[in-house]
N, C-alpha and C positions, 0 to 999 in steps of 0.2 A: 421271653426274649433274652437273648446271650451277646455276649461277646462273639460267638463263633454262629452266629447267623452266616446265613447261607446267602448268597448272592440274589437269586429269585426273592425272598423274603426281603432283603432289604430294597431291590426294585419294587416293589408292591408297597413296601412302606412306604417309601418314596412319591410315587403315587397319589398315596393318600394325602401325602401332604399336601401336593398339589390342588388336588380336588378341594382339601377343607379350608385351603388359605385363604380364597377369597369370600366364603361364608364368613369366617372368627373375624376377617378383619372387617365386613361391613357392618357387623353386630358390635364389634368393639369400637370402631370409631361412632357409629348411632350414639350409645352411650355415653362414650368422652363427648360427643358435642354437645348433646342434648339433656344429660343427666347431670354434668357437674357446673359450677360455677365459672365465669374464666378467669376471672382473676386467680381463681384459688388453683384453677388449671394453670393459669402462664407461673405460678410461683412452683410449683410442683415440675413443668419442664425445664424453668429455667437453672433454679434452685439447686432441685437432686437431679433431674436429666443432665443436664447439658456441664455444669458445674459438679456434679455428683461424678461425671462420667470422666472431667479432665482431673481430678482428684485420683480418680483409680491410675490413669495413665499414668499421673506423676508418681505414685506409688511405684508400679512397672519400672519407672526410669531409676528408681531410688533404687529398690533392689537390685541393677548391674554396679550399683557401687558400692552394695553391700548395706547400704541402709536399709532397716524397717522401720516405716511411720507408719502407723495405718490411716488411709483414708475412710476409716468408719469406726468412731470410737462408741462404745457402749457405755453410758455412764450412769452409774443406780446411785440415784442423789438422795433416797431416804432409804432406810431400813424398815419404815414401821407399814404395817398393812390391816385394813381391818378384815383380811379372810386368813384362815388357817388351812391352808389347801394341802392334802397330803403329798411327803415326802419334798417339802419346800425346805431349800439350803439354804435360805436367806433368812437371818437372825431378828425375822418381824415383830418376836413377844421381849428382846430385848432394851432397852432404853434408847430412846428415839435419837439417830446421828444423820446432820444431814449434813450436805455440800451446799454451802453459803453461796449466796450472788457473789462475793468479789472473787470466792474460789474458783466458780463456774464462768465469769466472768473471764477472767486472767486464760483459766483452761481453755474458751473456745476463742479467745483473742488470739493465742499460740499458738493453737493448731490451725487455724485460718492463714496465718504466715505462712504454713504450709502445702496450702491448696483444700484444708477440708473446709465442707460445708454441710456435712451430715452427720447429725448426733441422736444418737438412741439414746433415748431417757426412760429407764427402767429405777424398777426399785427390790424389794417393797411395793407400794403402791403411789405413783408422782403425786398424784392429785391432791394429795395428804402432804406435800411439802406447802408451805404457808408461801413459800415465793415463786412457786412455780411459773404465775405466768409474769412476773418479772426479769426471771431468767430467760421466756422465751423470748417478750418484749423486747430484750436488748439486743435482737441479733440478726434484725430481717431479714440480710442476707443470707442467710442458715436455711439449712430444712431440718426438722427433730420431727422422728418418729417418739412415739409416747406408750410405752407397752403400759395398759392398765385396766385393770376387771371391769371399767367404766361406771362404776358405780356414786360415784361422786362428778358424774359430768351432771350436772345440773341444766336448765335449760338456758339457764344465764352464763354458766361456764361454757355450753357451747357456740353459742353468740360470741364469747368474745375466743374463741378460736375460732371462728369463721372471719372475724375483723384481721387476727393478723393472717390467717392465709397458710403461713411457711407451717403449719403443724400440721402431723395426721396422725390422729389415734388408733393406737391398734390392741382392740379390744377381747381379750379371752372369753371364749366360751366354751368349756371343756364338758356337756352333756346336757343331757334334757331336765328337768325339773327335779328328778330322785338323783341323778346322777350330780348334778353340778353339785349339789348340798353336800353329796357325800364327800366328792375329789376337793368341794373346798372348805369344809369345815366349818359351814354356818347355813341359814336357813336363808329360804327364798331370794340366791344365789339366782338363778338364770331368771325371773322379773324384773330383778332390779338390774342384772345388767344389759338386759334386753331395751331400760328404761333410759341408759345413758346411751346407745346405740341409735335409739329413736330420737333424742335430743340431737345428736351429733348429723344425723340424717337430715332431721325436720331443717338444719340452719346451714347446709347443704356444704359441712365439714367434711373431708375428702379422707374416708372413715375405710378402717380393715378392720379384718374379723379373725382370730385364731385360734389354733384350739392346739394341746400338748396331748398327741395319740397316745392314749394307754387302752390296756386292753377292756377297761370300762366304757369306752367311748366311742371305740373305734368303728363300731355297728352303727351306730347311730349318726355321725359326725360325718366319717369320710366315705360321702354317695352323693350322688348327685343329684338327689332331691333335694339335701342340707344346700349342696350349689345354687341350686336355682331357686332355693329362697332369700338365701345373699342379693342374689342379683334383684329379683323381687323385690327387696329391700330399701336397695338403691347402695348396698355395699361395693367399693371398689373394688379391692383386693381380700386375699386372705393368703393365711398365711398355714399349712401343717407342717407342725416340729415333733419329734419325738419324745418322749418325757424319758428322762437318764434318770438312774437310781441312785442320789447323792443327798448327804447331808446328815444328818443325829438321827434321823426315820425314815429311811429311803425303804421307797416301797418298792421289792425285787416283783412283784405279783403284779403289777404295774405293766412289767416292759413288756412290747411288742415283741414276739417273736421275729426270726429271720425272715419265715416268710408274710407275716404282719406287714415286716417291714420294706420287703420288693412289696408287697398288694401297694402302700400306701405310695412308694415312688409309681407303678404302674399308672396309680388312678391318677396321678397328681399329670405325671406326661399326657393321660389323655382326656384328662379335662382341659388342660392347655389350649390343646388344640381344637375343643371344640365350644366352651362356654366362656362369653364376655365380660370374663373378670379377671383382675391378675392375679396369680397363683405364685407367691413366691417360696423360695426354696433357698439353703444357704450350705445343702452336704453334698452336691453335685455339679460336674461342668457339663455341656452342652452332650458328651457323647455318654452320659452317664454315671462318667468315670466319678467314683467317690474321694472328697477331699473333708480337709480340717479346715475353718478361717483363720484359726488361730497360726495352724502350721504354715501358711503362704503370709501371714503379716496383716493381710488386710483390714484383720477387728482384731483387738484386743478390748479388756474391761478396765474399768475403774469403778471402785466398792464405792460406801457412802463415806468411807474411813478417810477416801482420797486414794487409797493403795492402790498400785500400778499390777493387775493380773493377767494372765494371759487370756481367759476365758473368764466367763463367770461361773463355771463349775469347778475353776483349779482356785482355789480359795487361799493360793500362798504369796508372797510380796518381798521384791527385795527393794523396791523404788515407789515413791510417793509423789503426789503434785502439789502437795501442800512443802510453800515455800521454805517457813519455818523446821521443816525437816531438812529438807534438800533443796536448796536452793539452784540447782541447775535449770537452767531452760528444758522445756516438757522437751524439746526433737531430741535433746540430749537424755535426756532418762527414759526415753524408749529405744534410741539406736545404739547408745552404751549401755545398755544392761547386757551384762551376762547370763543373768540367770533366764531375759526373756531370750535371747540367743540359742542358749541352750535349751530354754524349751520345742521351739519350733524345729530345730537341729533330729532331737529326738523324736519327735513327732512326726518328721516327715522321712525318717531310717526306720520306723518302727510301723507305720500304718498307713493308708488313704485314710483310713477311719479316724475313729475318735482314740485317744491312745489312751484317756481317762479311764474310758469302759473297756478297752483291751486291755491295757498292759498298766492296770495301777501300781504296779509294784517298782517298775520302771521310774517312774512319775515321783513316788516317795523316795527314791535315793537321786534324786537330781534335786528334790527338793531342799535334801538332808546334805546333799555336797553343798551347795549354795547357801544355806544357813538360812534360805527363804522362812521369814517368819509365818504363823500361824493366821492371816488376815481377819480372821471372823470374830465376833463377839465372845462366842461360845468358849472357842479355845482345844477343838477336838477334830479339827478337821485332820491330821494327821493319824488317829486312831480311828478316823471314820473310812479314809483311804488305805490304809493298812488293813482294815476289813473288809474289804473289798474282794468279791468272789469277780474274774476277769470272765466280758461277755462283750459276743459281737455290738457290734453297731453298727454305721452304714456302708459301710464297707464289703460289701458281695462279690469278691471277682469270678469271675464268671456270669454274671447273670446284672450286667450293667443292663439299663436302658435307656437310649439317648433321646433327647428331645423329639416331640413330631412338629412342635411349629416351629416355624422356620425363626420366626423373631425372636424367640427365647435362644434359638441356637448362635443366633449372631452377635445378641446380645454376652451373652455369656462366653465367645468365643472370645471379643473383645477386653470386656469386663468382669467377666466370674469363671474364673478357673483356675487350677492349680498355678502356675504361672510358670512352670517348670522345674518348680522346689523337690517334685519327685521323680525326676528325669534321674536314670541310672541307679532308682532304688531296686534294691531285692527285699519284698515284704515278705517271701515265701516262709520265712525262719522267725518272722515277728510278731508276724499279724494275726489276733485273734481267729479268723476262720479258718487260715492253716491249721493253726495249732489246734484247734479243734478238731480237726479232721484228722490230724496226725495220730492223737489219744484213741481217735474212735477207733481207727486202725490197729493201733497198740493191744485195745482194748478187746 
């Protein structure tokens, strides 16, 4: 399916939507009624639906005045991890730094002033931070996803994430028993996270499941038998991301190819529309069309250092939330930076895609005008980006394909999409599959 579908084609699509809408939607509300808890349901619509949603809008309104806040921060409060997963950028074997209650405190008190209520908690590995659920404890009003191998959900740690409700774990599983061992660098890897998945389930924790497609996985993972054992499960959601080649061991053998990567948007639109689970997605708006988050404003990161990054793959920092460095107010060290200014500036003249995996070279002289330091432990991430051989990502023009159920399209019409950051761009001179195409011709 293209951009330059034919009229008949997209009436037939069309179509189908109609036919499948009211199947997905009696299979999916069965489930929301009957499968989950309500309490832990009314904190999930009230929390990220309904508060999640005027968040993004306030967002919307802040950008005609030139402000970026993002309504969804990512925040990796530990560095340390007990997996060694190949081609990992996150400095896990280095000396353990984390993000303290009064620092993560102060942070989401901030950002709450202005309108967020949704925090990804990433690491390293959370579960392994000693205050975790202190930090969640103090903020009922919040929703926090929790990215983590689940391997330390205990059956007592998921008891008390079902007490407070506002969390949902979203648990990697990146292959079957040979495979996980290998992608994460230790043994009996998919039992034991299969073991905290089941804890999460049994105590009826509003639980996702996700996996980083590499070309080790991607056979096995992204089909719809892997689907219909999710839901079997009593999994809600899940979530497939692509695995990028970054960090002191990126593994280029890893990436999906182009067309890996339309199969893996194909399947994803049309299991959408027909199996009762939610399938989320963060590199496309409702008609296909390929975007950045970082480049529209909506997410940026923060490391365990405190450092203000644009992504968590762009590993450089000219701004901190730790007061003791910069004492400004966090709305102000996200809508005064220049150098986060300037990234997104670039990012959205230069790609829908990822500008990382296209145009790294780009990337390292905005980094090097700005004086942006080196964020990571290691201390190599500008000779790791500098090595950088440039390759597509999810950026395909020609061969978008837009939503089939209708909910996801509305939803995203609303709340997930470029916001019109790349109105009036020309990528044809910048963007990785050009220029790839351009050489091949040359060539």
């Amino acid at each position: 399916m293209t951009s330059r579908q034919s009229a008949p084609d997209q009436s037939e699509q069309f179509s189908l939507m109609v036919l499948e809408l009211p199947m997905y939607t009696l299979r999916m509300a069965r489930r929301v009624l009957f499968e989950t808890n309500k309490r832990l349901l009314w904190k999930l619509i009230w929390n990220m639906g309904v508060k999640g949603s005027l968040s993004v809008l306030k967002h919307r309104r802040r950008m005609k005045k030139g402000q970026f806040f993002p309504p969804f921060l990512y925040v990796s409060i530990i560095n340390s991890c007990n997996l060694r997963c190949q081609g990992c950028w996150v400095d896990v074997a280095h000396k353990q730094q984390t993000i303290d209650v009064p620092a993560m405190n102060r942070l989401i008190h901030e950002a709450k002033a202005h309108g967020n209520v949704f925090f990804g908690i990433v690491g390293g590995e959370p579960f392994m931070h000693p205050e975790l659920f202190e930090i969640l404890e103090a903020h009922p009003d919040c929703y926090f996803q929790v990215f983590t191998n689940g391997q330390f959900i205990t059956d007592e740690k998921a008891r008390r994430l079902f007490e407070l409700g506002n969390v949902t774990p979203l648990i990697s599983v990146e292959g079957n028993e040979i495979i996980s061992d290998e992608r994460r660098g230790r043994k009996d890897v998919y039992s034991k996270t299969l073991a905290g998945i089941e804890n999460c389930l049994k105590h009826n924790v509003m639980t996702g499941v996700c996996t980083s497609l590499a070309k080790s996985n991607i056979d096995h993972l992204l089909t719809e038998t892997w689907i219909d054992r999710l839901i079997e499960m009593g999994v809600l959601y899940t979530w497939f991301h692509v695995y990028r080649p970054m960090g002191p061991d990126a593994q280029v053998d890893l990436c999906l190819t182009p067309e890996q990567q339309r199969q893996a948007r194909q399947f994803v639109v049309e299991m959408r529309a027909k199996k009762p689970i939610i399938i989320v997605d963060a590199y496309y708006d409702g008609e296909g069309r390929a975007l950045c988050p970082a480049a529209n404003g909506i997410s940026h990161h923060i490391n365990p250092w405190g450092d203000i990054e644009p992504c968590p793959i762009v590993q450089f920092s000219t701004e901190s939330i730790h007061h003791e460095k910069d004492d400004r107010p966090l709305f102000e060290k996200f809508t005064q930076s220049q150098y986060l200014a300037d990234f997104r500036q670039l990012a959205q003249e230069t790609t829908r895609g990822c500008i990382v995996l296209e145009r790294p070279e780009l990337l390292a002289q905005l980094v090097e005008k700005h004086g942006a330091k080196d964020s990571t432990a290691r201390g190599t991430a500008m000779q790791e980006l500098k090595s950088m051989i440039p390759r597509t990502s999810q950026y395909h023009p020609g061969h978008e394909i837009p939503e089939k159920n209708v909910y996801y399209r509305i939803a995203k019409k609303f709340l997930f999409n470029d916001f019109g950051v790349y109105a009036g761009k020309d990528h044809s001179k910048t963007a990785a599959p050009f220029l790839e195409q351009a050489s091949s011709h040359r060539g």
